[in-house]
N, C-alpha and C positions, 0 to 999 in steps of 0.2 A: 307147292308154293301157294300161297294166298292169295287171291285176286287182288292186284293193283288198284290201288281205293287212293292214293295222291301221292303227287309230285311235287320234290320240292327243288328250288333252284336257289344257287349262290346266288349273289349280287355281283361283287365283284370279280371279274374275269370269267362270266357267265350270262349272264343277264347285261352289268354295264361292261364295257371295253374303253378304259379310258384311252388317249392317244398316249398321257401320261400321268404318273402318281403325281399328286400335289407337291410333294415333298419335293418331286424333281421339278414340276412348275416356280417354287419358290425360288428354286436357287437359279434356277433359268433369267425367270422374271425378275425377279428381286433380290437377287445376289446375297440370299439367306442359303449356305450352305448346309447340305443334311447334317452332317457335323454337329450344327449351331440348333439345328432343329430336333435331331436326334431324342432330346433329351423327352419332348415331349411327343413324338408320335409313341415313340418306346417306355414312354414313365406315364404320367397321368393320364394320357387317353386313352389308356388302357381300363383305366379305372371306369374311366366314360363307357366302352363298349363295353365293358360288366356291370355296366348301371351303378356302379359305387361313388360316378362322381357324374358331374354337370359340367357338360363342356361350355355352355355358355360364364358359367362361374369360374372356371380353370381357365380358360382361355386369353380373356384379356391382359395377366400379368406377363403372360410369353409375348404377345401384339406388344406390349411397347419396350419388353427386351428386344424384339426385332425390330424393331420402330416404323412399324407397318405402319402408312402414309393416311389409311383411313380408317374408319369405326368396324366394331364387331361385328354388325350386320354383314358391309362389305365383305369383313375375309369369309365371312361362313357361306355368302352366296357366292363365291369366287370360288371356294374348296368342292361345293356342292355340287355346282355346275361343270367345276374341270373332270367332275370323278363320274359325271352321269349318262356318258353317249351307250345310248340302250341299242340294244343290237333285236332289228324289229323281226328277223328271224326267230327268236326266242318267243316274242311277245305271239307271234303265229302259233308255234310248239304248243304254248298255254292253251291259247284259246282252241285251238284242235285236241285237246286235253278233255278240256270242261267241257267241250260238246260230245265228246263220249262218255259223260258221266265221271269224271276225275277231276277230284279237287287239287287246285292249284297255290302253292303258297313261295313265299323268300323264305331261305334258311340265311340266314346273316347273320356274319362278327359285325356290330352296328352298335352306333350311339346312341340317344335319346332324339337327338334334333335333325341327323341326314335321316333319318327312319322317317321321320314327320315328312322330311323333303320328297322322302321317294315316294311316300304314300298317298301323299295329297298333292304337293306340286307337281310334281311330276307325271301321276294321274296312277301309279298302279294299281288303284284300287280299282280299276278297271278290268284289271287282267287276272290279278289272285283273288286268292278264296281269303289271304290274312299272310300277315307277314310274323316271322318266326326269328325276333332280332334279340343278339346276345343280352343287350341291355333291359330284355323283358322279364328274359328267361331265366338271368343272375350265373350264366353261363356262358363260353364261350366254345366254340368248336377248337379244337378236337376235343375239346375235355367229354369225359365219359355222362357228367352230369348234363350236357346239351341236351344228349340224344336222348338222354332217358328222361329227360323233362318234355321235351317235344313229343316224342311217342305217348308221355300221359297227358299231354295236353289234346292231345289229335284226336284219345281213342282209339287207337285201331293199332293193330296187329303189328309188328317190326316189320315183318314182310311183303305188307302189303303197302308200305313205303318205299317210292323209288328218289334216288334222292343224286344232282349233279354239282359236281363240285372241282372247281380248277386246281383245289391243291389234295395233292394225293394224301398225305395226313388225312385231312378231313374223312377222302375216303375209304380210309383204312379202317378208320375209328367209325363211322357209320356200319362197315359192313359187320364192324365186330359186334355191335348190338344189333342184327341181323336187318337193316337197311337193305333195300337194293339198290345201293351204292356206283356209281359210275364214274369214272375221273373224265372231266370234260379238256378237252384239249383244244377242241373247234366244234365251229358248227356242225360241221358233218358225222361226229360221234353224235350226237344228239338224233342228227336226220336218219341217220342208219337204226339206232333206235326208235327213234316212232315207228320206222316202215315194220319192225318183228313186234311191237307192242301194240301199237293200237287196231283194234280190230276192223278189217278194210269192209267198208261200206256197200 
């Protein structure tokens, strides 16, 4: 097997742990039922986290079909923030990573503008080595073309990529282009792996 050379981590149900999906916030808060919403987490923001569309462009015509009470800004800091409680456990993982010599990145299905959010608002440019988001990459996970864009983007070896991911898909389709692939369930799959991975001090 190839020396472990980076790690990479989902976003979503890895890295953040929302309390809940936006989509259930909306209808919580603002009695926008998925239903009514449906059409666009599952139709054009799709195009968004494959980089084919602009969520700031797509967005506003759904805002006043839902007759969201305020401007663009607001929903996308209100979407941002519901989606971003970082589990500082994780952020530890990384940086006990990069101090053994292992580069650290996000593998994310992601859009143009929360990528912006996580990377600079939110500060993870402090933690990864670069973030690996569908919208870059013109790909999305599980698709075959993710993995094999990200591996030539990285440089290095299939194997020497370890890679944590909440939904089994993802890590099916990593391990088939020869990732070392892990399905993250909780923190403590993770904790149990560093303890066999990284080499003790």
């Amino acid at each position: 097997m190839s020396k472990l050379q980076a790690v990479l981590f989902d976003v979503d149900g890895v890295l953040c742990v929302p309390m809940f999906r936006f989509a259930a916030y909306l209808e919580r808060e603002h009695n926008l039922s998925f239903k009514h919403t449906q059409p666009f987490f599952q139709g054009v923001f799709l195009d968004c986290i494959d980089g084919k569309a602009d969520l700031r462009e797509v967005l506003p015509s759904y805002l006043e079909q839902w007759a969201w009470p305020s401007d663009l800004d607001s929903f996308l800091a209100r979407w941002f923030h519901e989606e971003s409680l970082v589990d500082a456990r994780v952020l530890n993982a990384m940086q006990l990573l990069r101090e053994r010599g292992m580069k650290c990145y996000l593998a994310t299905n992601q859009e143009r503008h929360r990528s912006n959010y996580l990377w600079h608002d939110l500060g993870m440019w402090r933690w990864c080595d670069g973030m690996l988001a569908s919208w870059g990459i013109g790909a999305r996970k599980p698709m075959p073309e993710y993995f094999e864009r990200v591996t030539q983007q990285l440089g290095l070896a299939p194997a020497s990529i370890a890679f944590w991911d909440d939904a089994q898909a993802n890590v099916v389709a990593a391990q088939s282009h020869g990732w070392q692939a892990q399905h993250y369930r909780d923190y403590s799959n993770l904790a149990a792996w560093l303890k066999t991975t990284i080499p003790q001090s």
